[in-house]
C-alpha positions in Angstrom: 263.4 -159.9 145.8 261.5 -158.4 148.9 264.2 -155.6 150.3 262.7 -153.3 152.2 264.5 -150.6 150.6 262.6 -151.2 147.2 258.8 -151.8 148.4 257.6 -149.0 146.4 259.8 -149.6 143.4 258.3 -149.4 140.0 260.3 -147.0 137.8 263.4 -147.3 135.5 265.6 -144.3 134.1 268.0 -144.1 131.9 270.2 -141.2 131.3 271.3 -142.0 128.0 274.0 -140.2 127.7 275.4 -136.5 129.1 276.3 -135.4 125.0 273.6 -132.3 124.1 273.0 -130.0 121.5 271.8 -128.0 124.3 274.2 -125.2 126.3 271.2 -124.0 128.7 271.4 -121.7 131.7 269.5 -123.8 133.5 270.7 -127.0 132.9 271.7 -128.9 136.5 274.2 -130.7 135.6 276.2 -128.0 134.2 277.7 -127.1 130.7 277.8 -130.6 129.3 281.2 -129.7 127.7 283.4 -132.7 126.0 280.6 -134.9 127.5 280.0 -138.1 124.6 279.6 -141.5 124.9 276.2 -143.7 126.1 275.1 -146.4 128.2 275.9 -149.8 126.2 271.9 -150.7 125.2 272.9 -154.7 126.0 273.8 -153.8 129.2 270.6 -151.6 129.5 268.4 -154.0 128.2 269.5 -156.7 130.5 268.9 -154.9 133.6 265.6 -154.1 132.3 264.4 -157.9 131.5 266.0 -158.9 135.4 264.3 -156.0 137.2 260.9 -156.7 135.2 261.0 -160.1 136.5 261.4 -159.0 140.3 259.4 -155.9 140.5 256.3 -154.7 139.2 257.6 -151.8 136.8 255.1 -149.2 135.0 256.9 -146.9 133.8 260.3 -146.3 132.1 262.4 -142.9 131.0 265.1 -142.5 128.9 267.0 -139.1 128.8 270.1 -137.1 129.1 271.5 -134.9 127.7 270.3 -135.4 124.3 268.9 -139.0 124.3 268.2 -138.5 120.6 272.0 -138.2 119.7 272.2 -142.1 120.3 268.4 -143.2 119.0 269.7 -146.6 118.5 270.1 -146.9 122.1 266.8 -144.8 123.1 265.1 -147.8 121.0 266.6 -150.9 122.1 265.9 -149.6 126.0 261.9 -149.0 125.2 261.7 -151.8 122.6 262.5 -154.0 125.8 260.5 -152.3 127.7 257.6 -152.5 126.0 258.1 -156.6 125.4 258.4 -156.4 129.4 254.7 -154.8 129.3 256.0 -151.7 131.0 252.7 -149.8 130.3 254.2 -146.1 130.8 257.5 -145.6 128.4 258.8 -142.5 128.6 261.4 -139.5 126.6 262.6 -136.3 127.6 264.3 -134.6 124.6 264.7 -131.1 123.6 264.3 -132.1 119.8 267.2 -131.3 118.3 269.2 -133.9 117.0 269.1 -132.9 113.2 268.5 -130.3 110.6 267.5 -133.1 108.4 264.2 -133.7 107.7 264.2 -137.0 106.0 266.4 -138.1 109.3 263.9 -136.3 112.0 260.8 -138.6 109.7 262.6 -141.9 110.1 263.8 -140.8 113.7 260.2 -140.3 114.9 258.9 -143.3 113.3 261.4 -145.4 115.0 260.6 -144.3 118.0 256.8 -145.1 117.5 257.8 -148.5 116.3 260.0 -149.2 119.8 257.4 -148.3 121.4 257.9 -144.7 122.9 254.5 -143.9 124.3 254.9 -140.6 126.0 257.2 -137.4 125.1 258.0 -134.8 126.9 259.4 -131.8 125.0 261.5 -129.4 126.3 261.1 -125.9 125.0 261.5 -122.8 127.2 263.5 -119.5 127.0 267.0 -121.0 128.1 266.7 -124.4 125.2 266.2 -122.2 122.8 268.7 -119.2 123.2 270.7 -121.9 121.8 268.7 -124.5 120.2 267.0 -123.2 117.0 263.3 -123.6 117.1 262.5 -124.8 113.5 264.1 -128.3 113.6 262.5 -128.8 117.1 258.7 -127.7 115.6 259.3 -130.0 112.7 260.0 -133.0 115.0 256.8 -132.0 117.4 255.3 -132.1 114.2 256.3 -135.2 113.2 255.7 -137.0 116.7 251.8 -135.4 116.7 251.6 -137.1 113.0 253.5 -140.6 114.6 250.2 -140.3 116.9 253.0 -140.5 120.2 251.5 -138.6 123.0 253.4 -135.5 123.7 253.7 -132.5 126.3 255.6 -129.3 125.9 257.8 -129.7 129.2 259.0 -126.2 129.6 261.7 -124.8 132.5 260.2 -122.0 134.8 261.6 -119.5 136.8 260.7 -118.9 140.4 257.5 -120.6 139.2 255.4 -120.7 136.5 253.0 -117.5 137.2 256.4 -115.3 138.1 256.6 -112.2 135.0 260.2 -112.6 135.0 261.8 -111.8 131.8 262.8 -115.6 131.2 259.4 -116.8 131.5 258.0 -114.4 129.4 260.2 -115.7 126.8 259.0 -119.0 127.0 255.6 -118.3 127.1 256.1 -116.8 123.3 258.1 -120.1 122.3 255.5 -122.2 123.4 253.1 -120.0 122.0 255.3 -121.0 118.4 253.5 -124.4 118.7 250.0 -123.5 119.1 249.2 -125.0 115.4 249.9 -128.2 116.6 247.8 -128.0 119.8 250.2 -129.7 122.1 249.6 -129.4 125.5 251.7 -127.8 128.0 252.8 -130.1 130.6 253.2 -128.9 134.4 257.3 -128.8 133.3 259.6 -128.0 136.5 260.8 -125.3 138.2 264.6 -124.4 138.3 266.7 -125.7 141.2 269.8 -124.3 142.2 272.5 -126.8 140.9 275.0 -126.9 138.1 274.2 -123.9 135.5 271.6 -122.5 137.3 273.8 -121.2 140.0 276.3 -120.1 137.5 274.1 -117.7 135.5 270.5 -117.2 137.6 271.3 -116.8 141.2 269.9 -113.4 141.8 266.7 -115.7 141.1 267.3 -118.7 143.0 266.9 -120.0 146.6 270.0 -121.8 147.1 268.1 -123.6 150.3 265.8 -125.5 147.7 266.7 -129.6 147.5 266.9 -130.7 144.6 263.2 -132.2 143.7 263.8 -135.3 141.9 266.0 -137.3 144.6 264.8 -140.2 145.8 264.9 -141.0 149.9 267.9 -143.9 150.1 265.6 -146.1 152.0 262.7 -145.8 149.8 263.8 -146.5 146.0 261.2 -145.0 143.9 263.3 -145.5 140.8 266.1 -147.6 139.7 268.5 -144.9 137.7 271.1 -145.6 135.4 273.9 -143.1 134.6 275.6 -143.1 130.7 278.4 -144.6 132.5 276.2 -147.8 134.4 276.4 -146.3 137.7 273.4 -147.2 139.3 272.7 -146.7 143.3 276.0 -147.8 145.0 277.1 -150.3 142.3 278.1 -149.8 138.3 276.5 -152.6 135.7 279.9 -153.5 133.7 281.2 -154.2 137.3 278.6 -156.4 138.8 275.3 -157.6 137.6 272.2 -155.4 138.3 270.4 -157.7 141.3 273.9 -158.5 142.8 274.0 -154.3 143.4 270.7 -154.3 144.5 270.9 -157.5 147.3 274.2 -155.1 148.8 272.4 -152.2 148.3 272.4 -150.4 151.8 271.8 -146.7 152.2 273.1 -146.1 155.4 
């Protein structure tokens, strides 16, 4: 497939699903309330075996929501991915999926196993005014012993030197995991969508784009919602290189 509108394609996402244990501030796709349900993992892993075999993909990211609320799913998606020699497999989770240890162990491990190669771990003031911070430093701990690589992926306020009292805050949580000696990722800063415009406006410059969208005509990354939508098709409608032959931005 040579459309000009994926020449530089060579990601995959996957937002598993829009369930979280979360309620954050921040959060930019708002309060996540009666949100359950994930993308079907056959359906996932097919699109990833026909994409693989049109375009050179390196790197993959499952996330949500809570990704780790459906692991089952989180490991068929980078099992694939990995038999697909997708060399960068990716998960953003704020860790908190279970009190339990002997279930956070296994969770971990199976993760290794599917191949996860790269997690990104997000603590910060607003995960954690309602995300206890034990379960989540047990997992880190777990994932540094599983040998994954891992970042703390924090969210910052205005920007990441700003003294604001939010980012003060996270600075002593991520402090919490100095033990482990995890870095600290570059994280983001706050946009204003969803949550954040809810509860930080004073902070925010409603101006800002959000940072992560692609330009139509030059697909970066093929993204999957919980649902299968996916650019301007859905993947239990039509099949994934059927959407992305129509696939016309303007």
């Amino acid at each position: 497939m040579s459309h000009e509108y994926f020449r530089n394609t060579d990601r995959i996402e996957f937002i598993v699903t829009m369930a979280c244990t979360g309620r954050c501030k921040h959060c930019s796709e708002g309060d996540h309330i009666n949100c359950k349900g994930h993308i079907d993992p056959d359906v996932a892993v097919d699109a990833i075996r026909k994409i693989c075999a049109n375009f050179a993909i390196r790197s993959l990211m499952t996330f949500g929501g809570e990704p780790l609320l459906y692991p089952e799913v989180v490991f068929a998606i980078h099992r694939t991915a990995k038999e697909m020699g997708i060399e960068r497999r990716q998960l953003i989770t704020n860790g908190f999926f279970s009190k339990d240890k002997e279930r956070i162990g296994k969770v971990v491990r199976d993760l290794a196993e599917s191949g996860v190669n790269e997690i990104l771990l997000s603590v910060d003031a607003f995960h954690q005014e309602t995300i206890p911070l034990e379960p989540v430093k047990y997992f880190a701990e777990c994932v540094v012993g599983a040998e994954i690589q891992v970042k703390l992926s924090p969210a910052w306020l205005v920007s990441r030197e700003d003294n604001n009292p939010y980012n003060v805050r996270t600075r002593e949580i991520l402090a919490e995991f100095d033990a482990l000696e995890i870095p600290v990722g570059s994280g983001n800063v706050i946009f204003p969508s969803g949550n954040a415009l809810k509860y930080l406006k004073e902070y925010l410059d409603e101006n800002v784009s959000d940072p992560y969208e692609d330009d139509p005509a030059d697909i970066r990354s093929i993204s999957f919602s919980e649902t299968g939508d996916v650019l301007d098709g859905n993947v239990y409608e039509k099949d994934i290189l059927e959407i992305l032959e129509e696939y016309h931005p303007f």
